[in-house]
N, C-alpha and C positions, 0 to 999 in steps of 0.2 A: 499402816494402821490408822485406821478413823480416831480423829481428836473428838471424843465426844465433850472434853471440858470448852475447845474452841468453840464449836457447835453453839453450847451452850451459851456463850459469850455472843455468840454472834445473832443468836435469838431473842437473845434480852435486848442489845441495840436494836434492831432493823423492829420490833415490836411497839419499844417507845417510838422510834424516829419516825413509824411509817405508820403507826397507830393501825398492826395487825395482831391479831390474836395469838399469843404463843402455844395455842394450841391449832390454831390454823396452820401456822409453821414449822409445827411437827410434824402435821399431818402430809404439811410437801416436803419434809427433809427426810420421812421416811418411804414415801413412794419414790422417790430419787435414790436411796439407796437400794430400794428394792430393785430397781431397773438397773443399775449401778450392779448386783449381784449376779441378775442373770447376763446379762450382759460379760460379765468378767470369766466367770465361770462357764458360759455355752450351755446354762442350763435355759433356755426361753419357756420352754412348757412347763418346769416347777411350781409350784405352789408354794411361793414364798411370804413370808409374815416378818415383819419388822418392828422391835418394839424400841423407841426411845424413852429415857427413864432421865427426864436435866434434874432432877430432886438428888437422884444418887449418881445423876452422870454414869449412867450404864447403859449398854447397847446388845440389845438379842434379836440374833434372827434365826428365824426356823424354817426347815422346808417338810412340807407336808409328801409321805407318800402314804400308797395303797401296802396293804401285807398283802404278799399272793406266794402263793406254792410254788411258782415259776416266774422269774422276773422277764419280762418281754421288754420293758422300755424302763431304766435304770434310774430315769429323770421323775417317772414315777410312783415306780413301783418299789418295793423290796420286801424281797426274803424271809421267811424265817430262821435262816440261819444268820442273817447279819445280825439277826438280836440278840442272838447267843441265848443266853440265861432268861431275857427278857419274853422270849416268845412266850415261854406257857402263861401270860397274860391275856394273851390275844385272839383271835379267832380270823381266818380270811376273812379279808374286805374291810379288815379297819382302818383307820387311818393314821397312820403314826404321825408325830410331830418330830422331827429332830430338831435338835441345838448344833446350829453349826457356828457359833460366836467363836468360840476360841479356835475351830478350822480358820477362817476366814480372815480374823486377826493375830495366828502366829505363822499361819505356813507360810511358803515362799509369796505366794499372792497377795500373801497381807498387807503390805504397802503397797502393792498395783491397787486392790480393791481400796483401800483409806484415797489412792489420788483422784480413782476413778468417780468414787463416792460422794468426794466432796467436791469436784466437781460438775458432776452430774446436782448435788443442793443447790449450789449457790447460781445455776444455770435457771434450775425450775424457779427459785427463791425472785431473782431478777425479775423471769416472768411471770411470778404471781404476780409481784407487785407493781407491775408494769398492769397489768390486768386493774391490779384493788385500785390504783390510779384512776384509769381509766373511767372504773364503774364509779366510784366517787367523784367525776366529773359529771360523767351521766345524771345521774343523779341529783346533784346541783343542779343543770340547767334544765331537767326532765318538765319543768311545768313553763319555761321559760322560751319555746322555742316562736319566732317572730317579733321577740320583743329586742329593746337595748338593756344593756347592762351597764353600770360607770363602773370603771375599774382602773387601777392604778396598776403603772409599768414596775416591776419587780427587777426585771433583768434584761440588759441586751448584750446580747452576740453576736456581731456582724447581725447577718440576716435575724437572726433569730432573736423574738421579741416575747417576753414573757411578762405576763399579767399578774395580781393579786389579786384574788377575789373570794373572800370570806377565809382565807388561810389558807387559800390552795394555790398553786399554780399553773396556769392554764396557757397553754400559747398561742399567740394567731398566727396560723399560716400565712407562709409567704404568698401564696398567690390570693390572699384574701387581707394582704395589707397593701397601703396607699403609700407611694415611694416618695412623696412630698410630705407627709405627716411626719410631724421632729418627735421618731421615736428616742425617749433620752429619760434613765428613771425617774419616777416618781410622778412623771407626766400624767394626766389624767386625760381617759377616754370613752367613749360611744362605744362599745362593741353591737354588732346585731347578730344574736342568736339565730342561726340561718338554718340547721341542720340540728337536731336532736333525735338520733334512731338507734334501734340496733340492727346490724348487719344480720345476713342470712345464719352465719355462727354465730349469734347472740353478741356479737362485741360489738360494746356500746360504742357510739360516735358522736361528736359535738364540732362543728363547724360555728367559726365567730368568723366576723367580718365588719371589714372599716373600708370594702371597695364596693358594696352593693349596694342596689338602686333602695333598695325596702328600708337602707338605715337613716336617709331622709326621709322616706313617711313618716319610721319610727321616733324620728327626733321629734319632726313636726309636731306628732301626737303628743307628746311631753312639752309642749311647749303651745300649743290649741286644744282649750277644753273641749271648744265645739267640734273637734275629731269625734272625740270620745263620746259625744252626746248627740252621736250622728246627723249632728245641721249641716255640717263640713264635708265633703268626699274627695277623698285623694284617688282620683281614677286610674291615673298612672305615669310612672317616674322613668327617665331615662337619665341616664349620667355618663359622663365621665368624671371616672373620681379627681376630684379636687383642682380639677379646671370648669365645668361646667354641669348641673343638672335642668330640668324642664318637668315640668309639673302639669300635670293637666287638673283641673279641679272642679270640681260641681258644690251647686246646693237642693238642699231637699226644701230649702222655703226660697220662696221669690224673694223674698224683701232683707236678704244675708248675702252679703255680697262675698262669694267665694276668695277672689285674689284680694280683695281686701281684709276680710279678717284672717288669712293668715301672713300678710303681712303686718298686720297692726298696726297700732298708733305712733306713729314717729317712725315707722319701718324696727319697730323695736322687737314683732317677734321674728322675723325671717333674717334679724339681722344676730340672735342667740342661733340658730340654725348655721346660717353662713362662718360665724364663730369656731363652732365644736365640727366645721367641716374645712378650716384654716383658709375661711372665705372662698372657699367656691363659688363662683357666680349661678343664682338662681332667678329661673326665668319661671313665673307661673300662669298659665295659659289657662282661660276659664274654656267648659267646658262643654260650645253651646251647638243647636242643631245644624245651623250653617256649616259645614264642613271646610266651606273658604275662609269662616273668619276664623278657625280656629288654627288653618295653615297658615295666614295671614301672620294671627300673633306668635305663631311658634318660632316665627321668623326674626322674633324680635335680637337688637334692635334695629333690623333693617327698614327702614320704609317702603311698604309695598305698594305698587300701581292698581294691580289686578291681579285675581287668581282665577282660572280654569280647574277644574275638576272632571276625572271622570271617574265614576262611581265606581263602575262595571268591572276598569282592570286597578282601581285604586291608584291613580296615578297625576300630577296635579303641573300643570306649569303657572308659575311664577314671575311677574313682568316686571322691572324694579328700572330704576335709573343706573347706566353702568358707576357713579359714584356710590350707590349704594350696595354693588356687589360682594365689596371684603365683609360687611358686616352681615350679610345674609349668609356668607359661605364659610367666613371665618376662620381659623388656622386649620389646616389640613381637612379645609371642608366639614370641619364640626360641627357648623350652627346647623347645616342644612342635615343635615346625617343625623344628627340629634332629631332635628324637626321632622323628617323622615319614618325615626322609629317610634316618635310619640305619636302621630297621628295613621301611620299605617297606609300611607300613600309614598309613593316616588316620587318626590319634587324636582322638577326642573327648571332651574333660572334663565330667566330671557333677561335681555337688556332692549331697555328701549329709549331711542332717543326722544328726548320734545323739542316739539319744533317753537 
């Protein structure tokens, strides 16, 4: 037999806790029993109605048939003779409602239908709220997407790291967190709103991120006015998190010198950047037409002899003193690899001696 006083009880929680509508959660605890009935029953093509009542804690359900002179399909139809007394009401083709509330809750199935029932609610109930979650994430970051958020660590679990952000909690994926960042509560952090969509099924999506290259532009810009007031151009970022990025940078005036002001005075703004990135080393490479000096400086800080370029296959070698080769190629070959994908040429290191 279905508890509709538990029901009730369990509507009043999950309403306050999860701040849904308890008449939204009528609405899924009755189409769950309604699936719940045909389902028990092997009625699939009925026309069933569900009524919950949490005021008087009462439960009706009905199944809708056809009146016909001859019943052909049982699930739909019926008789005038099942009516008895009731038929000369009727006329073919109406549609009768039955009450099958007390069938349902005293025959032999009535406790299969109450387990079936209530678990078929608290299945849909899960997934609503899995869903209302969801869209109230959306939602939150709907206008926010390419920007940073500061948000404070709420929870961790092993891998799993959970955020605070306006009363809600939001988690950053693991393949979109930094395995050296000291996840530990109450921490505060950068996230970069990388993804805000809805899938081809309308389920909303939000990707945050503390490994990608756009959350150093994004810092930067929070921390360089002249981002924002377009003197400044971040043309493009390569990284690896939390051991190395490279910046390439332009100005729209001659007389602003790009690597300098977003360094600033005293190295004071690249040094709030390297901070809130647990000092990652940043290399910012201006952004000029020479294409040698720009591989030149991305090489930093190796000292280079000479560079070759060839435009054509994008490919560039490199002449350095063999004492200067660790710092051009750096641990598992990252400086050059970095330098590689920021300027879009294949660099090859020579060594040369002097004589």
């Amino acid at each position: 037999m279905l508890n509709v006083k538990q029901i009730n009880q369990a509507i009043t929680l999950i309403s306050k806790e999860k701040n849904i509508s308890k008449e939204k959660l009528i609405e899924i605890i009755e189409a769950a029993i309604k699936t719940a009935y045909k389902k028990d029953y092997w009625n699939k093509d009925e026309e069933v109605n569900v009524k919950l009542d949490l005021e008087n804690e009462s439960l009706q359900v009905t199944v809708e048939k056809t009146l016909v002179s001859e019943v052909t399909n049982p699930a739909l139809e019926i008789s005038f003779e099942e009516l008895w007394e009731d038929a000369e009401w009727f006329v073919e083709g109406d549609i009768i409602e039955l009450d099958v509330t007390d069938e349902i809750q005293n025959d032999d199935n009535g406790e299969s239908f109450g387990r079936i029932a209530s678990q078929a609610a608290r299945q849909v109930i899960i997934q609503k709220m899995w869903e209302s979650e969801k869209e109230k994430i959306y939602e939150l970051f709907e206008w926010k997407q390419w920007q940073i958020v500061s948000v404070k660590i709420d929870i961790v679990e092993w891998s799993k790291v959970v955020f605070d952000y306006m009363w809600n909690q939001i988690v950053l994926p693991k393949g979109e967190q930094v395995s050296r960042d000291n996840y530990v509560a109450w921490a505060r952090f950068f996230l970069y709103v990388a993804d805000v969509s809805k899938t081809e099924t309308w389920a909303p999506r939000v990707i945050l991120s503390r490994k990608r290259p756009e959350l150093v532009t994004a810092i930067f810009a929070e921390n360089v006015p002249e981002i924002g007031d377009w003197i400044i151009n971040i043309d493009k970022v390569v990284r690896q998190a939390w051991v190395k990025t490279k910046i390439l940078v332009s100005s729209n005036y001659d007389e602003v010198d790009p690597v300098g002001t977003l360094i600033g005075q005293k190295w004071m703004r690249v040094k709030s950047v390297m901070d809130e990135l647990g000092w990652e080393k940043i290399d910012i490479i201006p952004n000029v037409a020479d294409m040698r000096e720009v591989i030149k400086k991305s090489l930093s800080p190796a000292e280079i002899i000479k560079v070759e370029v060839d435009d054509e296959v994008k490919s560039a070698i490199v002449y350095i003193l063999p004492t200067q080769r660790a710092k051009a190629v750096w641990k598992n070959g990252l400086n050059v690899n970095l330098a590689s994908k920021l300027t879009g040429y294949k660099i090859s290191i020579e060594d040369v001696e002097m004589e």
